[in-house]
C-alpha positions as CSV (number, residue, x, y, z in Angstrom):
1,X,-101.4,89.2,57.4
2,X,-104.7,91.4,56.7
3,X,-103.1,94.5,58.1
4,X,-100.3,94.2,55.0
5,X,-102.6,93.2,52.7
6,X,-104.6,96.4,53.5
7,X,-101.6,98.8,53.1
8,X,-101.2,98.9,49.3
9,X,-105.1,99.5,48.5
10,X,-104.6,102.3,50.5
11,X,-101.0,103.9,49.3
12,X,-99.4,103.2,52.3
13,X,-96.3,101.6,53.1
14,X,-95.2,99.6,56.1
15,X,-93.9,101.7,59.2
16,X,-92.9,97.8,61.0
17,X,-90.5,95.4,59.8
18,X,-91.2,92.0,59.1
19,X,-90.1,89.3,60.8
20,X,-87.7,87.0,58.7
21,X,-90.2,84.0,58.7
22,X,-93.0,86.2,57.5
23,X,-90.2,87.5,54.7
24,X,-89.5,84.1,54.0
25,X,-93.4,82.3,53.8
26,X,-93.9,85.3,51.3
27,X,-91.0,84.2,49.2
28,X,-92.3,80.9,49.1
29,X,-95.7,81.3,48.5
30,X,-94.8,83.7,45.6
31,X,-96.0,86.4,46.9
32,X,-94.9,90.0,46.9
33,X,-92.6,91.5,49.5
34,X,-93.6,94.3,51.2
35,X,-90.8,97.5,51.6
36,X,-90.3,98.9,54.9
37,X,-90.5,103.1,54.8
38,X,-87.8,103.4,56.6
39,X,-88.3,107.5,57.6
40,X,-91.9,106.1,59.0
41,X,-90.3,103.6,61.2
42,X,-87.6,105.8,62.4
43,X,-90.3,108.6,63.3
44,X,-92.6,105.7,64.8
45,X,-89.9,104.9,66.7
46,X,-89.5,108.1,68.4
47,X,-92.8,108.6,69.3
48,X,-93.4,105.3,70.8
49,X,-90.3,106.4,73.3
50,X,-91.7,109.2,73.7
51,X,-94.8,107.5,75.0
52,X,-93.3,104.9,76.7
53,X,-91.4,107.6,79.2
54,X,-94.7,109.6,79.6
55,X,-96.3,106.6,80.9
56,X,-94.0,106.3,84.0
57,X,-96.8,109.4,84.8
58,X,-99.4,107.7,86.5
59,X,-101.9,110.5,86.2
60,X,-100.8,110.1,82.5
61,X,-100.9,106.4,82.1
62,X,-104.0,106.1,84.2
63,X,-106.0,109.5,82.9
64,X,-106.9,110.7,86.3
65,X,-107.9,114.0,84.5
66,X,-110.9,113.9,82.1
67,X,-110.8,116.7,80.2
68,X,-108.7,117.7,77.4
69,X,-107.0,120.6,78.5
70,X,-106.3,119.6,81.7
71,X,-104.8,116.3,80.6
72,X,-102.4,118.5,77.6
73,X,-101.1,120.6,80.8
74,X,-100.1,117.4,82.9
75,X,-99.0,116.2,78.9
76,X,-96.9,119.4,79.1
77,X,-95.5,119.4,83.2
78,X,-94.4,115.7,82.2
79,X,-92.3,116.6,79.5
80,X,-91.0,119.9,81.3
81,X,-89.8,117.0,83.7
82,X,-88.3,114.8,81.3
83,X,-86.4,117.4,78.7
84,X,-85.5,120.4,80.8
85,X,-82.2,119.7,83.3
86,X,-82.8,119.7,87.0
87,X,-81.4,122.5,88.5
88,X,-81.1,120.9,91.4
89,X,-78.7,118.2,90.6
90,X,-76.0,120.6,89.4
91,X,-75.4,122.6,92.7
C-alpha cells in the first residue's frame, strides 16, 4: 500500500491495523512489517466516535452554517446535548 509505504519516510507510525492478508503478503514477499502505535489508534478511535455521534446533527453533518464560529457554537450545543444528563428524564 502507498499510504504505508509513505509512513516511515516521514517518522510516522501506523494509527490502523492491518488486515491479516496484508500481514501475511508482507511476510511473503519479504517485506518489512509495519507496527501498529497502539496509543494513536486508541486516540483515533475516540475521535472517530466522537464524530460519528456529532453527525446524527444534521446542521452538523450537512454544514447549514458557513461560518466558523457559528458552526463551533452548534459544534458546542451538540456536545452540551450528548455529555451533559437531561434533566428532564430524572424527574
Amino acid at each position: 500500500m502507498k499510504i504505508r509505504a509513505y509512513l516511515p519516510r516521514r517518522c510516522t507510525r501506523a494509527a490502523i491495523p492491518e488486515r491479516i492478508d496484508q500481514i501475511n503478503g508482507r511476510i511473503r514477499r519479504g517485506e518489512r512489517r509495519y507496527y501498529l502505535d497502539r496509543a494513536a489508534c486508541r486516540r483515533r478511535t475516540v475521535v472517530e466516535r466522537c464524530c460519528n455521534k456529532l453527525k446524527h446533527h444534521k446542521a452538523l453533518a450537512t454544514r447549514y452554517n458557513k461560518r466558523g464560529r457559528h458552526y463551533q457554537a452548534m459544534v458546542t450545543l451538540a456536545c452540551l446535548q450528548h455529555w451533559l444528563p437531561d434533566i428532564t428524564d430524572t424527574a
